[in-house]
C-alpha positions as CSV (number, residue, x, y, z in Angstrom):
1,X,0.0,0.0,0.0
2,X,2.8,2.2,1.1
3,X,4.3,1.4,-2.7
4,X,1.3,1.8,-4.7
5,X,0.6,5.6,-2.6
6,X,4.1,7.0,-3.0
7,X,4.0,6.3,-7.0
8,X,0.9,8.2,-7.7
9,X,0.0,11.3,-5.8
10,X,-3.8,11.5,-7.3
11,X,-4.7,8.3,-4.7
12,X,-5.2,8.5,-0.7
13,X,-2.1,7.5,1.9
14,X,-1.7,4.0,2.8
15,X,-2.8,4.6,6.4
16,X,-6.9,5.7,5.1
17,X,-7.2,2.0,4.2
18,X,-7.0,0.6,7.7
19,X,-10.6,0.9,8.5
20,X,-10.9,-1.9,10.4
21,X,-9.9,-2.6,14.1
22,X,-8.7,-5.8,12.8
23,X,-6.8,-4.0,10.4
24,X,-5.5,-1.1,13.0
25,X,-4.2,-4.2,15.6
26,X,-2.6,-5.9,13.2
27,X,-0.5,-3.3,12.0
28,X,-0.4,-0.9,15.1
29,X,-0.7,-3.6,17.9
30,X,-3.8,-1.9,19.5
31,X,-5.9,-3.9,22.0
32,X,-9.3,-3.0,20.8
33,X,-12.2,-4.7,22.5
34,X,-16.1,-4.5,22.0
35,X,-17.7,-2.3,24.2
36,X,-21.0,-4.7,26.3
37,X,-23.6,-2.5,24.9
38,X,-23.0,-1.4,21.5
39,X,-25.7,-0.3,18.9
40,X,-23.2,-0.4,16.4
41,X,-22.9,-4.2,16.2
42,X,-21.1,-3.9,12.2
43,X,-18.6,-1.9,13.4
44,X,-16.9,-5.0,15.5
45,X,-17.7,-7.7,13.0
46,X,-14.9,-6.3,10.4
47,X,-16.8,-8.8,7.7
48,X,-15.7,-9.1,4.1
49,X,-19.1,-8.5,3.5
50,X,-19.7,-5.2,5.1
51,X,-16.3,-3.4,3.3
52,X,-15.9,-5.3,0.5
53,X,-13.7,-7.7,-1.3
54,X,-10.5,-5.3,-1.5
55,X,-10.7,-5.0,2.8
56,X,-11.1,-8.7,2.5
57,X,-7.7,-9.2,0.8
58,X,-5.8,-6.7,2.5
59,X,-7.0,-8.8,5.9
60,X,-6.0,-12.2,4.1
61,X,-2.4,-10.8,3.3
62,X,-3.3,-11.5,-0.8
63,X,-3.4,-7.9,-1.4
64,X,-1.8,-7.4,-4.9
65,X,-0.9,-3.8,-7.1
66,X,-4.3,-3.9,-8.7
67,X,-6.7,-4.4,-5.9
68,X,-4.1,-2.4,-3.9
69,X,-5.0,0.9,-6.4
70,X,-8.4,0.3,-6.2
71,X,-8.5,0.2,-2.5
72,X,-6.6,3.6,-2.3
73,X,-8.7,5.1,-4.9
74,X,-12.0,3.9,-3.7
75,X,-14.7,6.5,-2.5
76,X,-14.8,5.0,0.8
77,X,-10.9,5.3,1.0
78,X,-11.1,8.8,0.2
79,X,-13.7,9.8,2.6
80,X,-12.1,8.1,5.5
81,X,-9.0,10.5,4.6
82,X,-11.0,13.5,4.8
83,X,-12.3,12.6,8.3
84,X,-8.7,11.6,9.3
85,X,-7.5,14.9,8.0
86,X,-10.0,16.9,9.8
87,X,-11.8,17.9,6.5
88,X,-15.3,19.9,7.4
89,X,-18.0,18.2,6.9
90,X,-16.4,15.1,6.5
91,X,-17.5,13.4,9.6
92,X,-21.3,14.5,8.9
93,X,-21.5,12.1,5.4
94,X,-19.1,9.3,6.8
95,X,-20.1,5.5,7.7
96,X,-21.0,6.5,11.6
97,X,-19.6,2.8,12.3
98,X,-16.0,3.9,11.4
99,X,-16.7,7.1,13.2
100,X,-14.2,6.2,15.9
101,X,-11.3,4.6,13.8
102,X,-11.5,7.8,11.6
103,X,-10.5,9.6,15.2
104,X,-8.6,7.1,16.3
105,X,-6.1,7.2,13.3
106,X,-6.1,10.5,13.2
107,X,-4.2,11.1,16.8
108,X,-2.5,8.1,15.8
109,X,-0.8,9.8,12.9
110,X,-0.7,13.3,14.9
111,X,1.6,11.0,17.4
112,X,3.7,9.8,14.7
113,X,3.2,6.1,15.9
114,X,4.9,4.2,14.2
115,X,3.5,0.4,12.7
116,X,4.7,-3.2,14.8
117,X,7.9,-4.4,13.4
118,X,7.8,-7.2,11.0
119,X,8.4,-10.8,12.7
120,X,12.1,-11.8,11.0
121,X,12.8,-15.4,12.6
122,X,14.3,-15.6,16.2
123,X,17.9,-16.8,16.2
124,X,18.2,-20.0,18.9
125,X,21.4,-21.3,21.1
126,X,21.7,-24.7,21.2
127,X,19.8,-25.9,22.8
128,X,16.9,-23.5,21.1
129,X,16.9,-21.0,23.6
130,X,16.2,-17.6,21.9
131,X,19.4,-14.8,22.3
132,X,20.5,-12.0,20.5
133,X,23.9,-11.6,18.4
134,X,26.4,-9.0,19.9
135,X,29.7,-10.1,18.5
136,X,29.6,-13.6,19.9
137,X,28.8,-16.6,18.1
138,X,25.8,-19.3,19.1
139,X,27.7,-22.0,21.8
140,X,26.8,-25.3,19.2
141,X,29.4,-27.6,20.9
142,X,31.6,-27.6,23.9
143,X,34.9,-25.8,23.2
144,X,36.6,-26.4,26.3
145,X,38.6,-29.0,25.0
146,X,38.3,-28.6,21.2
147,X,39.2,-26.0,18.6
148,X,35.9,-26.4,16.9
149,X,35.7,-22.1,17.7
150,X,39.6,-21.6,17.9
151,X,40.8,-18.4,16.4
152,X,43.9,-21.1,15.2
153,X,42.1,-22.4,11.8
154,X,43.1,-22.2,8.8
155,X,41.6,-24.3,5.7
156,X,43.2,-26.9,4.4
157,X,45.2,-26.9,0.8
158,X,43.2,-28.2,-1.9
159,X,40.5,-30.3,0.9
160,X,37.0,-30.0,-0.6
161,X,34.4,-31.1,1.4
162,X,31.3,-30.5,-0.5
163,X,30.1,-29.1,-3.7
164,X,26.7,-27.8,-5.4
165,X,25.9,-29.3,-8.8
166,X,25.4,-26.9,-11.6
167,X,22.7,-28.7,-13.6
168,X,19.7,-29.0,-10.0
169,X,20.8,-25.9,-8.5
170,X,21.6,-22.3,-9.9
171,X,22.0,-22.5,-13.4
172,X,23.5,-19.0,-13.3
173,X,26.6,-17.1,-11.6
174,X,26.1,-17.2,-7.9
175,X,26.6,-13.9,-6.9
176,X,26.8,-13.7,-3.1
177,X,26.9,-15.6,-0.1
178,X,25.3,-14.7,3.4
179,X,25.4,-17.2,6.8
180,X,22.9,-16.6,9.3
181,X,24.5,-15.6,12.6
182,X,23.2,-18.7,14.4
183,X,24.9,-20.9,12.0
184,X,21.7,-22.5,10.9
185,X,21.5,-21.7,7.0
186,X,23.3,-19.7,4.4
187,X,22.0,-18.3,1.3
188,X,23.0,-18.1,-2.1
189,X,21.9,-15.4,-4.3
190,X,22.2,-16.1,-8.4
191,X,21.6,-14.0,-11.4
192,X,19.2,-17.4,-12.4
193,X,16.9,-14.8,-10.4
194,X,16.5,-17.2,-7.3
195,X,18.0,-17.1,-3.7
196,X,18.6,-20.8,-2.4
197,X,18.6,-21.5,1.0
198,X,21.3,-24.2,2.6
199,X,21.0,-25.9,6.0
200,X,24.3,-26.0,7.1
201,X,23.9,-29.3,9.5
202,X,23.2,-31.2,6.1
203,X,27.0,-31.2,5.4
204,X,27.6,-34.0,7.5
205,X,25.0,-36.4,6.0
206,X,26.1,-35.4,2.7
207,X,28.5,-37.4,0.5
208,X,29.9,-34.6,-1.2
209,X,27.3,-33.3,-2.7
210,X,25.6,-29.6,-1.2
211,X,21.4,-30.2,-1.9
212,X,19.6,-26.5,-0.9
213,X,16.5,-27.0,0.8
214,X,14.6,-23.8,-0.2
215,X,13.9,-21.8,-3.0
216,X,13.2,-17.9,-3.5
217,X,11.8,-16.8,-6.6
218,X,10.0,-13.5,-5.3
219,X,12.2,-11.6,-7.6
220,X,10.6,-13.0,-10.8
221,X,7.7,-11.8,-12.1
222,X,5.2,-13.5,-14.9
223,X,3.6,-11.5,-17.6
224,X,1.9,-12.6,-20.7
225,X,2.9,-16.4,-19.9
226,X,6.5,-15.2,-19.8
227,X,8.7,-15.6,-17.0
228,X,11.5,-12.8,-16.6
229,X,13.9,-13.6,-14.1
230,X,15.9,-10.8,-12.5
231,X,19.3,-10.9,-11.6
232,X,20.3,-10.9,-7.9
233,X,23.3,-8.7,-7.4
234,X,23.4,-9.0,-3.8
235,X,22.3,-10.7,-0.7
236,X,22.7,-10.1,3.3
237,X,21.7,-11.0,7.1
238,X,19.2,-9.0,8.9
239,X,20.9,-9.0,11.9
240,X,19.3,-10.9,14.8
241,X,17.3,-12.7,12.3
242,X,16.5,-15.4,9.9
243,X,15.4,-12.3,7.4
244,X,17.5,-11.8,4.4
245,X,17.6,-8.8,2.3
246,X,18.2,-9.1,-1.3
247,X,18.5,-6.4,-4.4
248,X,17.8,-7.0,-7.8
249,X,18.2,-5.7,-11.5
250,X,14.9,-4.9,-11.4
251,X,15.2,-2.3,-8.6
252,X,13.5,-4.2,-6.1
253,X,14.6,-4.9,-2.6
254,X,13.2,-8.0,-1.0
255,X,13.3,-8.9,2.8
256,X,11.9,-12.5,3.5
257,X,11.8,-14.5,6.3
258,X,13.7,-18.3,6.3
259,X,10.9,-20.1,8.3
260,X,12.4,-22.9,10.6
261,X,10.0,-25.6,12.6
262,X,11.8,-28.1,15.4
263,X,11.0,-31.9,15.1
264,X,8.9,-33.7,17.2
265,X,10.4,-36.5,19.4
266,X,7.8,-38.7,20.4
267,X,7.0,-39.7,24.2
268,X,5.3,-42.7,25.7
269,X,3.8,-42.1,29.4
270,X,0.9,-44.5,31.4
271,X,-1.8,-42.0,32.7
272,X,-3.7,-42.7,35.6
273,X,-6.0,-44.9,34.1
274,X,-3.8,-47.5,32.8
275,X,-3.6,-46.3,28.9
276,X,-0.7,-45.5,27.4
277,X,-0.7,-41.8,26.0
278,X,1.8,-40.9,23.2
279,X,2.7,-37.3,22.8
280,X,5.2,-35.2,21.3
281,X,7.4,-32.7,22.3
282,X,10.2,-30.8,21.2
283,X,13.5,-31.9,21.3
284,X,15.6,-30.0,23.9
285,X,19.3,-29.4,23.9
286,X,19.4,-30.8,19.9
287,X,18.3,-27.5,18.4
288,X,20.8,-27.5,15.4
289,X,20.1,-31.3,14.5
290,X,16.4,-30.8,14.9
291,X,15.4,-27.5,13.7
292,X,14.5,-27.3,9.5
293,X,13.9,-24.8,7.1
294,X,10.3,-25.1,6.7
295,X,9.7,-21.9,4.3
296,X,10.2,-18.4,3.5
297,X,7.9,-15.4,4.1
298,X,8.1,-12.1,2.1
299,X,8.3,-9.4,4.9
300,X,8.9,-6.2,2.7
301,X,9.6,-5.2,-0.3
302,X,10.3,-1.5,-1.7
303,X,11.3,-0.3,-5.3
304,X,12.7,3.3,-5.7
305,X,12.7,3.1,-9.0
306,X,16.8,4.3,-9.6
307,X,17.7,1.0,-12.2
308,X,19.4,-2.2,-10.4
309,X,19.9,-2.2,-7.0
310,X,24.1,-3.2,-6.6
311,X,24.9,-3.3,-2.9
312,X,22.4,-4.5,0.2
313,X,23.5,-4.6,3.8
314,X,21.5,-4.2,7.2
315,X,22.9,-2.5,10.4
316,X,20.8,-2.2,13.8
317,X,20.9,0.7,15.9
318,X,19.2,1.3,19.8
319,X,16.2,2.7,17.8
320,X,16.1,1.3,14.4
321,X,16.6,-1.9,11.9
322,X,18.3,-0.1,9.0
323,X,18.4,-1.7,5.1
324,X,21.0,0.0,3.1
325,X,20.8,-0.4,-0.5
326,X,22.8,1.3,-3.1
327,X,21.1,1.9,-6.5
328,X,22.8,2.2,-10.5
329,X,22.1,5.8,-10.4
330,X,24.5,6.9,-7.6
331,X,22.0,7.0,-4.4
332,X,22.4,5.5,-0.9
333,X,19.3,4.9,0.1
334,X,18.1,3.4,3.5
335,X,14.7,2.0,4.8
336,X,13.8,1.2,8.7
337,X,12.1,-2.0,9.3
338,X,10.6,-0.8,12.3
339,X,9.2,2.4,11.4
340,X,9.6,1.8,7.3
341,X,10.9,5.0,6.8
342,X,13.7,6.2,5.3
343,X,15.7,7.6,7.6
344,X,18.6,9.2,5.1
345,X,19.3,8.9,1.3
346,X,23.1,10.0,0.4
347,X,24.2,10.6,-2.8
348,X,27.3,10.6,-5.3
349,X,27.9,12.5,-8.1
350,X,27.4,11.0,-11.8
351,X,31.3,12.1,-12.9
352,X,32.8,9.6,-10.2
353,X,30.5,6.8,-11.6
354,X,28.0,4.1,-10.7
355,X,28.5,2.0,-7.3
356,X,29.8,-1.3,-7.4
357,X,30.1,-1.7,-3.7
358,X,29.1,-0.7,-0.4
359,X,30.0,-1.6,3.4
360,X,28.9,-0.3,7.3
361,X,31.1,0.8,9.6
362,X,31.2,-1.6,13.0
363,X,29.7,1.4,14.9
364,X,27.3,2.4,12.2
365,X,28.4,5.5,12.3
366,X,29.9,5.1,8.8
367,X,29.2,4.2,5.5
368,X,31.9,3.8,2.6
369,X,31.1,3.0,-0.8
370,X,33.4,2.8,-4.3
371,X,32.6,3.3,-7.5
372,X,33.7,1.7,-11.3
373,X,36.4,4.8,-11.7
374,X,37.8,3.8,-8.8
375,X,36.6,6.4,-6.4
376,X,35.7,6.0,-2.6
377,X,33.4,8.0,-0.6
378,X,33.2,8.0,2.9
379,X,29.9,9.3,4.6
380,X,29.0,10.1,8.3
381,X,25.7,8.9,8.6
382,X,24.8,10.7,12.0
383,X,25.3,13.8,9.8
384,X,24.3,12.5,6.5
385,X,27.0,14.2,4.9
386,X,30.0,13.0,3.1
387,X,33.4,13.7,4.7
388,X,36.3,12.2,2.9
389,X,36.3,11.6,-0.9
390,X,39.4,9.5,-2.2
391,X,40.6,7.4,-5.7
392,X,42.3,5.0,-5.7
393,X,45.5,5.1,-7.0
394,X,45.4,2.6,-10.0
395,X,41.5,3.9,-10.8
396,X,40.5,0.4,-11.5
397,X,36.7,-0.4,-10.3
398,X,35.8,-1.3,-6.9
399,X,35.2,-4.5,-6.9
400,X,34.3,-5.5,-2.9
401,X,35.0,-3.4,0.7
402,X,34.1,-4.3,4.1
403,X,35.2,-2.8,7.3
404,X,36.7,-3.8,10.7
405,X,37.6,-1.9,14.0
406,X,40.8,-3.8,15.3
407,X,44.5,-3.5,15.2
408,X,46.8,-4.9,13.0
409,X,50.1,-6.7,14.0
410,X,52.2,-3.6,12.5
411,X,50.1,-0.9,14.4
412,X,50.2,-0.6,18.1
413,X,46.1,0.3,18.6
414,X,43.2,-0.9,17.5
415,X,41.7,1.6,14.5
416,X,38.7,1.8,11.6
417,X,40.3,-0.4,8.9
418,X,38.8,-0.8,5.3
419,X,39.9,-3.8,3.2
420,X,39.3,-3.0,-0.5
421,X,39.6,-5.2,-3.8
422,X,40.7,-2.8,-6.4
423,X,43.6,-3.1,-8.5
424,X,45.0,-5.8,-10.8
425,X,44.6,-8.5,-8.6
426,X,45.6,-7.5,-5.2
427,X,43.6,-6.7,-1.8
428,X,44.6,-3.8,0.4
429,X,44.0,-2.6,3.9
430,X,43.6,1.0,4.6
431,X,43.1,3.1,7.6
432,X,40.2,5.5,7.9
433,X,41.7,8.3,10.0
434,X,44.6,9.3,7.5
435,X,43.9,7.2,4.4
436,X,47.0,5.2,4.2
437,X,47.6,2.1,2.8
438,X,48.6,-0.1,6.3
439,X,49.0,-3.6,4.4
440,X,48.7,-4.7,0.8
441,X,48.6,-8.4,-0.9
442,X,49.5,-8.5,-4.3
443,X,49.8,-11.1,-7.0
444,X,52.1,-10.6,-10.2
445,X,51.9,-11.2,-13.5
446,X,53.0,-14.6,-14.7
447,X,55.4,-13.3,-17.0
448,X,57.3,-11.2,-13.8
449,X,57.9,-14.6,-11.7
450,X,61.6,-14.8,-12.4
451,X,62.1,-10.8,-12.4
452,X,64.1,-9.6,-9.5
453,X,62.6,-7.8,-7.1
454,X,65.0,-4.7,-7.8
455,X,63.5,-5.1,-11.2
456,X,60.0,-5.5,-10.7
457,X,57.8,-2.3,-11.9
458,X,57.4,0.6,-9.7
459,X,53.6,-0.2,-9.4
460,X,54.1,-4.0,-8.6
461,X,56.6,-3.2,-6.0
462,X,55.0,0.1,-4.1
463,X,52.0,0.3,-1.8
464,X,49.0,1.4,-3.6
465,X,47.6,4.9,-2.2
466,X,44.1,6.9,-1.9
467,X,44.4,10.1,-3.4
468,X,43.0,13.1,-1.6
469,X,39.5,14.7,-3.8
470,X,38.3,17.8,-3.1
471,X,35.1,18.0,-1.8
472,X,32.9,21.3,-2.7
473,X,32.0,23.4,0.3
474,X,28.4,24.1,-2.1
475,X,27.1,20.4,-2.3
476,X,25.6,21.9,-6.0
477,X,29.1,22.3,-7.0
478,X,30.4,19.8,-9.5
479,X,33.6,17.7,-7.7
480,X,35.2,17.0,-10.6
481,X,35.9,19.7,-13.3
482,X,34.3,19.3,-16.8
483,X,37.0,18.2,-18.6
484,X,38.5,15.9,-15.8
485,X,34.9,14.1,-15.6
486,X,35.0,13.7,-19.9
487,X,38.3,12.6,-20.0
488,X,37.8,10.3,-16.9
489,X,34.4,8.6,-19.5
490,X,36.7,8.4,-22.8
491,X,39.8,6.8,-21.4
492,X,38.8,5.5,-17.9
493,X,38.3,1.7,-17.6
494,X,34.7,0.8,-17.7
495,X,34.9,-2.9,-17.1
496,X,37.4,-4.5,-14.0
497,X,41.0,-5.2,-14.6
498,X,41.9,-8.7,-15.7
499,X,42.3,-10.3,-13.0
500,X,40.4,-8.4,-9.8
501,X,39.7,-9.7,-6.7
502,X,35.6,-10.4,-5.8
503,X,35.4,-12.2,-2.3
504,X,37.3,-11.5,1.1
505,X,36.9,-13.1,4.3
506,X,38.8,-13.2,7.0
507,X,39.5,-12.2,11.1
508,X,42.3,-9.6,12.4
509,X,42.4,-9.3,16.4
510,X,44.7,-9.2,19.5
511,X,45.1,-12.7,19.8
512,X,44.9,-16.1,17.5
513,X,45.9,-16.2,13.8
514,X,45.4,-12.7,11.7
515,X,44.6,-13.9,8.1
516,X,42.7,-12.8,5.1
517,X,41.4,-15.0,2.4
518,X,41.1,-13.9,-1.3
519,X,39.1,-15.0,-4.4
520,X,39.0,-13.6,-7.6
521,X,38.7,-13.9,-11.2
522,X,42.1,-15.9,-11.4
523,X,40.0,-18.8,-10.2
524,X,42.4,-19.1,-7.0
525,X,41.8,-19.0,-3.2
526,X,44.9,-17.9,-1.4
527,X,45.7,-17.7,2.4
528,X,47.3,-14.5,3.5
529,X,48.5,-14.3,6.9
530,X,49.0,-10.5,8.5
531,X,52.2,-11.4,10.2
532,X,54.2,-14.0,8.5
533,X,55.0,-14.4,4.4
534,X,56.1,-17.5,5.2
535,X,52.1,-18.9,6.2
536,X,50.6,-17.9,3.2
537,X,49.8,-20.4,0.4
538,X,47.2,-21.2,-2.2
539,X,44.1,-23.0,-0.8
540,X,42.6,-23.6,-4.3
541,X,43.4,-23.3,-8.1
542,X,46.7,-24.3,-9.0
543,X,46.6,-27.2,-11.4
544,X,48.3,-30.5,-10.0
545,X,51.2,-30.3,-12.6
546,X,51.9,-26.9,-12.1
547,X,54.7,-25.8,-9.3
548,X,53.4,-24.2,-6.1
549,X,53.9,-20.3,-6.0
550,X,56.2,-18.7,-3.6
551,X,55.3,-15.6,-1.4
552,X,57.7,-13.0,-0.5
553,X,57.4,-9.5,1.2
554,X,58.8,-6.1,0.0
555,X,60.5,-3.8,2.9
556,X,58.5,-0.3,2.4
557,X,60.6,1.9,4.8
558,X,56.9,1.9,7.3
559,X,55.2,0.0,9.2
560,X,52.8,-0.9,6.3
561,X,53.3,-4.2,4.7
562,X,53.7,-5.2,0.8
563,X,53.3,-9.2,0.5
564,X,54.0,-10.7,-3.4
565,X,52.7,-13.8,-4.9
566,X,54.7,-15.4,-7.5
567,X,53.0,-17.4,-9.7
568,X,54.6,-19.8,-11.1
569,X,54.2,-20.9,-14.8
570,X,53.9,-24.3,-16.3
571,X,57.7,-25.6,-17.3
572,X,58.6,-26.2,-21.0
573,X,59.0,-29.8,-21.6
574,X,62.1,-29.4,-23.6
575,X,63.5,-27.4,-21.0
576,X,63.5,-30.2,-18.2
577,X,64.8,-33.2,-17.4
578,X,62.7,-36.4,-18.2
579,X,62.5,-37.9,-14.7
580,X,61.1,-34.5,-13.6
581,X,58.1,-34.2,-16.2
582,X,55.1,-34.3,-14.4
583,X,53.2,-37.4,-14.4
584,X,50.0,-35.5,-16.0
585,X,52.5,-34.9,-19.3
586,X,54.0,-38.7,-18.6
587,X,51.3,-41.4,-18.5
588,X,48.9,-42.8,-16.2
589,X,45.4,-41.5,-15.4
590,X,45.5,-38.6,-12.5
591,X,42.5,-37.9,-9.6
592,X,40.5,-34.9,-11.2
593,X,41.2,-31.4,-10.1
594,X,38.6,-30.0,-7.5
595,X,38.7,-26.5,-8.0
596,X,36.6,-23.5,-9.3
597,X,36.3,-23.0,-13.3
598,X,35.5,-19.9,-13.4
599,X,35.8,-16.5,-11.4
600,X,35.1,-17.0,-7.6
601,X,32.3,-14.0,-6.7
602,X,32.4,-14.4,-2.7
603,X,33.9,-16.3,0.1
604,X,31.9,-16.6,3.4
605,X,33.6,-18.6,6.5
606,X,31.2,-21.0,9.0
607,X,32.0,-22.5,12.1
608,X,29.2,-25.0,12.1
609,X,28.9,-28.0,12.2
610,X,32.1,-27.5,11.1
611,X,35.0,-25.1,10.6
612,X,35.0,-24.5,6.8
613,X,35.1,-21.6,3.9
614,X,31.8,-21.5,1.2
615,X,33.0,-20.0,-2.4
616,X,31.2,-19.5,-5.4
617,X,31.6,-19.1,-8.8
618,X,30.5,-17.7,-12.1
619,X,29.8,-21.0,-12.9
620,X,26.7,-21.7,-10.4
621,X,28.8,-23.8,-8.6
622,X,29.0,-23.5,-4.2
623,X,31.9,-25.1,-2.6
624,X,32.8,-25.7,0.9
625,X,36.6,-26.7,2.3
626,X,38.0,-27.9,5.2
């Protein structure tokens, strides 16, 4: 209703269509009770009958855009406005049964009440008590004398452990990946136009192969006997949930609820008359074995009408349960669950591009976002207004960010850090405050394996940098001047550098291991550690008969950090000796090679029911290793 009032001005507000006190303690929570003597007996029925078939859907849930427009525009509709409004005369030709809601609604709306949050799934401890997620995950096992939640993993090279078939899952590029804090499910969104949902506990009955469980295919839409499917660009967590939030091609943002029921153990007991009574109850201290994705809900949905939405992500704060959703034509915009609101819309100028990515600061007190020119803007969202404006210094796209609060191994204090894919193939760490690059991990060209590092290019062997942009004291002003922004269109890059990294995952504290995983569109998962060049290695992608790559670190003069990966390229056959060739080029047949075949999008880390890293590819394939 809210939709279907803000697109056409001619029609009456959402709220005139809750005539009903079933309607108004639904969606406000009022206790509304029928008074012992009323002479107004149609008043407290609320029939279909008495308002019509439109009130009838609208109470069923089934409303749609049609009967939604009809309702708004209705006589009725528009009469129980003017009352609400205060309009003279109004009162005199309304229904006198709705009288009293017509008053009722009116303070309501003078109080600025806002409507009952929507129900988005209660996260469960183990043993399916209800908590809330502050930083610290669900207890699923005993870790007194395990490692199952020890801050010393590290996946295994080349282990596998389960993988999604292309040809009964998606059949299109898995975009993103998003784990529910409890550990229950994760969720893959595609550009097939459906979001899959995964238990996570089904690992261990699987033999290798990942089956989802659930399908959401609210973001396509039939017309003529036609099904277009939209492309799902992002996915994410509502915190304290089982709600996701997803953002389409089409412009539409979807939050749905991933409906979970427990199974029933069943009891035999003798009553007091000698039968025996079976019964069944549900089973206690077993939540994460017993509990199942039963279904999913659609909770909101909002279109703004700015082209594809590219970035989602959700943030709570002590008063609201913000969605963040960047859109193609350069806006911010944000919507409270609680209130459905918008409580800011920021905005970037045209000349520094579209958005490509988007991440919340761990207070929420900050938002950064990059752009396909390789700018990044930095907003305070207490203020709504943008503070520092930066480009990176080899202008290549944006290509994934996300944020941290916590101090490196080179730096003595804990600080707001950024960690940014941008560049040919390398993932940096930057810190808020100043701007400067505190650690970057780099991998070379091929072709610049056996080059000294004395040798290597100036940009392969320096820290990248984010370059200062003025930012216009007159937010009219243009940032860029006219020929900057031109020459920026003609000779910028306008699709990512070959290759870029897409998913980053990882954990940086005071204590434990200090690591960062990569995947990109080199088909390769490497393992970076923070402190040591020596601990980093390839997890995935190098073909068995090609040699393993060697990491090395460049001294920068700081106490920033420049790691290298070599790759190493296959050996010429006629260049080594015969007893060296590897079997693959000898003879003999050789176990098949596990990894991804094409780009990897997005790597997500669990911890249940075992310690593992999800990645997914262009391909519509989802992998987990150990």
């Amino acid at each position: 209703l809210r939709q279907i009032s803000s697109q056409d001005s001619s029609i009456s507000q959402e709220e005139s269509a809750l005539q009903m006190n079933s309607l108004l303690s639904q969606v406000y929570g009022l206790t509304i009770s029928q008074p012992s003597t009323s002479i107004q007996p149609s008043k407290w029925q609320d029939s279909a009958d008495i308002r019509g078939e439109a009130f009838s859907k609208l109470s069923d849930g089934q409303m749609t855009s049609e009967s939604a427009k009809s309702l708004l525009s209705s006589d009725e509709t528009i009469l129980f406005e003017s009352s609400k409004n205060g309009q003279w005369g109004s009162l005199a030709v309304l229904d006198p049964s709705l009288t009293d809601n017509s008053l009722l609604m009116s303070k309501l709306m003078t109080l600025r009440v806002p409507p009952l949050p929507p129900r988005l799934g209660v996260l469960r401890e183990a043993d399916g008590r209800a908590f809330s997620f502050h930083g610290q995950l669900a207890s699923t096992t005993d870790t007194s004398n395990d490692s199952e939640f020890s801050y010393e993993w590290k996946p295994r090279a080349d282990s596998p452990v389960a993988s999604s078939s292309p040809s009964s899952e998606h059949t299109g590029p898995v975009t993103r990946l998003a784990v529910s804090q409890d550990q229950a499910f994760f969720v893959s969104a595609s550009h097939d136009g459906t979001s899959r949902v995964w238990e996570l506990r089904q690992i261990q009955e699987s033999a290798g192969g990942l089956r989802s469980c659930l399908s959401y295919d609210g973001h396509c839409s039939t017309s003529n006997g036609k099904t277009t499917n939209a492309r799902i660009n992002d996915a994410a967590i509502i915190e304290n949930s089982h709600s996701v939030v997803t953002g389409a091609s089409d412009g539409a943002v979807h939050v749905w609820r991933v409906d979970m029921v427990m199974s029933m153990s069943r009891k035999s007991v003798i009553s007091s008359s000698g039968n025996v009574d079976t019964f069944a109850r549900p089973s206690v201290g077993r939540y994460y074995e017993n509990a199942k994705v039963s279904g999913s809900s659609l909770v909101r949905q909002v279109d703004p009408q700015e082209g594809e939405v590219m970035a989602v992500s959700h943030f709570n704060t002590p008063s609201a349960s913000v969605v963040a959703f960047a859109t193609q034509k350069g806006s911010v915009h944000s919507w409270d669950l609680r209130s459905a609101v918008e409580p800011f819309c920021l905005n970037i100028k045209p000349e520094l591009g579209y958005l490509t990515s988007m991440a919340v600061g761990d207070d929420r007190n900050w938002l950064v976002a990059g752009t396909n020119r390789g700018y990044l803007a930095l907003w305070d969202v207490r203020f709504q207004m943008m503070v520092k404006l930066w480009r990176h210094s080899s202008g290549a796209p944006v290509s994934r960010l996300a944020t941290s609060f916590a101090q490196l191994p080179s730096t003595g204090e804990a600080r707001p850090l950024i960690f940014m894919g941008c560049g040919p193939n390398e993932a940096s760490v930057f810190d808020v405050s100043d701007g400067s690059c505190q650690q970057c991990f780099r991998v070379l060209d091929p072709e610049l394996s056996y080059v000294d590092q004395s040798s290597l290019p100036l940009s392969c062997s320096t820290l990248p940098a984010l370059q200062n942009v003025r930012i216009p004291s007159i937010s009219q002003d243009r940032i860029l001047a006219a020929g900057t922004a031109i020459s920026g269109i003609t000779n910028g890059r306008l699709t990512p550098t070959e290759p870029s990294i897409y998913g980053l995952s990882g954990r940086v504290g005071t204590s434990g291991q200090n690591y960062l995983i990569t995947g990109g569109s080199d088909r390769t998962i490497r393992y970076w550690s923070f402190s040591d060049v020596a601990k980093c290695y390839n997890v995935s992608g190098i073909p068995l008969s090609q040699p393993r790559p060697t990491f090395e670190s460049i001294n920068t003069g700081r106490n920033s950090r420049l790691f290298l990966c070599r790759p190493m390229p296959f050996p010429k056959t006629g260049e080594v000796e015969s007893s060296k060739i590897p079997r693959k080029l000898q003879r003999g047949a050789m176990r098949p090679e596990n990894h991804h075949r094409d780009a990897i999008l997005d790597l997500k880390k669990v911890d249940f029911p075992m310690n593992g890293l999800l990645s997914c590819s262009r391909d519509g394939v989802i992998k987990l290793w150990r």
